[in-house]
Structure formats: C-alpha cells, structure tokens
C-alpha positions in Angstrom: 37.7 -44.9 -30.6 36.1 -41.8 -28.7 33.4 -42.2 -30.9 31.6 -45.2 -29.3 33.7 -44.5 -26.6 31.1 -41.9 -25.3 28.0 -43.6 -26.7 27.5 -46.5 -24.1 24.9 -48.1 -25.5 26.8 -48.9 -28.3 29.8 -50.9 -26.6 28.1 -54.3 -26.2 27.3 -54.4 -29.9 30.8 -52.8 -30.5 32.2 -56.2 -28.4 30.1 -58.4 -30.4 30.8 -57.1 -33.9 34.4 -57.4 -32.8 34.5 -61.2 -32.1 32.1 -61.9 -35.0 34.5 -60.5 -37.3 38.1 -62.0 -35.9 39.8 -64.3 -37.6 39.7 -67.4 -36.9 42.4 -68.7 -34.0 43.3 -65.3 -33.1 44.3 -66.3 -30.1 46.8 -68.3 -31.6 48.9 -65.4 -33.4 50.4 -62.1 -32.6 48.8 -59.7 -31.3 46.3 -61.5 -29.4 43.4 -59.4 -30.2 40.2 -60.6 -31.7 41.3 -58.5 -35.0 39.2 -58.8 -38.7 41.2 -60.5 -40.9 43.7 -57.8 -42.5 42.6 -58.6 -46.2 38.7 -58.5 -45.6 39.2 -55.1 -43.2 41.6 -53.9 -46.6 38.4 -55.3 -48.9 35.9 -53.2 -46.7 38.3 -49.9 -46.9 38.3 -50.5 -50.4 35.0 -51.0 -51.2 33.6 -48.2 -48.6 36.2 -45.2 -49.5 38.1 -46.7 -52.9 41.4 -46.7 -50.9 42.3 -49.5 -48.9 44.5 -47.7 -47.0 42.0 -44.9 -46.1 41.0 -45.0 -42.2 37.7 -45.9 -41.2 36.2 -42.6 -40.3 33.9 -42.4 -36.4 30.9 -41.2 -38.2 30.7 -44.4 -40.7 32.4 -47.1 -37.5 29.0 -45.3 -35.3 26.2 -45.6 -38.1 28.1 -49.1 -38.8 26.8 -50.5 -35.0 23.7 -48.5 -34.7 22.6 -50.6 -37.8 24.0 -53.9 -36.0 22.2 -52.7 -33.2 18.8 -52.3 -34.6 18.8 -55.0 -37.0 19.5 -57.3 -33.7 17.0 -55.5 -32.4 14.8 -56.1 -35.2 15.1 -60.4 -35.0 14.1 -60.3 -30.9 
C-alpha cells in the first residue's frame, strides 16, 4: 500500500500489526501470508464503512498505525 509505503516510520508497526492480527497457523494454509482472519477483516469493513465488502481506504489503514504507534509509544 503506497500509503505506508512512503511513510517509513510506519513499517515496523505496519509488520507488527500484521502478525498480531493473522490467524492462527497461517502458515499452515494457503496463501502463506500472515492474513487477518477473513470474517473479523469482513466484521471491521462492516463496522468502519457499513459494507463489508468496501476497501479499507490509505487515509483510515495510516491514522489506523499512527494510533498503534503512539499508544505503543505511550506504555514505554
């Protein structure tokens, strides 16, 4: 995603979010990618945009790991 893409500072917490959210034994299924869970990723699309089926926009996926970022920041 170009978004965090060009915002460096942003990739480790953009790595960490992404194995704190994959399902458990991805690396046991097809693809293996450290992927959310397709229902809860649905359940967030649903409950951020009221269509589950509605892309996760940059803006919201940026603002999303600058709050993981500070609030990590927050428990040093």
């Amino acid at each position: 995603m170009t978004a965090v893409a060009v915002r460096p500072r942003l990739w480790a917490v953009g790595v960490v979010q992404l194995f704190a959210l994959a399902r458990r034994g991805w690396w046991r299924q097809r693809p293996f990618l450290p992927l959310p869970d397709r229902d809860y990723y649905r359940f967030r699309l649903q409950t951020m945009y009221g269509d589950p089926d509605h892309a996760a926009e940059p803006g919201d996926v940026v603002a999303y790991l600058e709050w993981c970022r500070r609030f990590r920041q927050a428990l040093r």
